[in-house]
C-alpha positions in Angstrom: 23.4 -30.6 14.1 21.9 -32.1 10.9 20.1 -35.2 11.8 21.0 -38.1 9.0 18.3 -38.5 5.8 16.1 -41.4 5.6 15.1 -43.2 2.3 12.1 -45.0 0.6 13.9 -48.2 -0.5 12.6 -50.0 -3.5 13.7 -53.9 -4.1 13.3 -55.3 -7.1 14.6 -58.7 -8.4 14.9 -58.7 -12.3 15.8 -62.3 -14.0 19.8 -61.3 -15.7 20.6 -64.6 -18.3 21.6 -68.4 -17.0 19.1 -68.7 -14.8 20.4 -65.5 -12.3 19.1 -63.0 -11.0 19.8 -59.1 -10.1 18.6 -57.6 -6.9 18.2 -53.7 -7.7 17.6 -51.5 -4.7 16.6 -48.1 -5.4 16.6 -45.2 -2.6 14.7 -42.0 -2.8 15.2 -39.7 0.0 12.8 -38.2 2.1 13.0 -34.5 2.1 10.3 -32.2 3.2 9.0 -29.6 0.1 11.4 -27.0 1.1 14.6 -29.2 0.9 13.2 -31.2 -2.4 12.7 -27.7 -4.0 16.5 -26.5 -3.2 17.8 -29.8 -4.5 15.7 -29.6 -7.6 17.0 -26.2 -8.5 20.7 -27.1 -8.1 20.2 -30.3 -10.1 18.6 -27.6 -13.4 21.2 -24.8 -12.5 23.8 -27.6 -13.2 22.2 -29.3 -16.0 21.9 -25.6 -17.5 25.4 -24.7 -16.9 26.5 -28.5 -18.7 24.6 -28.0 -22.0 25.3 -24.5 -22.1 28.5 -25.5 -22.5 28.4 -27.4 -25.4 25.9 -25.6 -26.5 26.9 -24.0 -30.5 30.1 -26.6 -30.4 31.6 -25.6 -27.1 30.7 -21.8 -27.6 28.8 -21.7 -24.1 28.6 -18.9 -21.8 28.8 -21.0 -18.3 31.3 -20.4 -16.2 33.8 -23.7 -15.5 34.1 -25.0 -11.7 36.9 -27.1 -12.5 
């Protein structure tokens, strides 16, 4: 069983025109190095495979999942 992932929150209140305000939360999850490195090569294998594929106008090698 995969226990759930916990986040760093971040609050920030930004002022947003007439006098009101925005209230931005921004969550970063805790992952230990291991997980953080996994994650971070499937996030640059997929950017790759994107600009690869419009890469020379559309000429791209990368294999479509859709």
């Amino acid at each position: 069983m995969q226990s759930a992932t916990k986040y760093n929150s971040e609050i920030k209140t930004v002022p947003f025109g007439n006098g009101k305000t925005i209230t931005v939360e921004h969550l970063t999850p805790i992952l230990s190095p291991k997980e953080r490195e996994k994650r971070k090569k499937e996030i640059e294998q997929r950017l790759f495979d994107v600009f690869s594929k419009y890469r020379n106008g559309g000429t791209g090698t990368a294999n479509s999942q859709n």
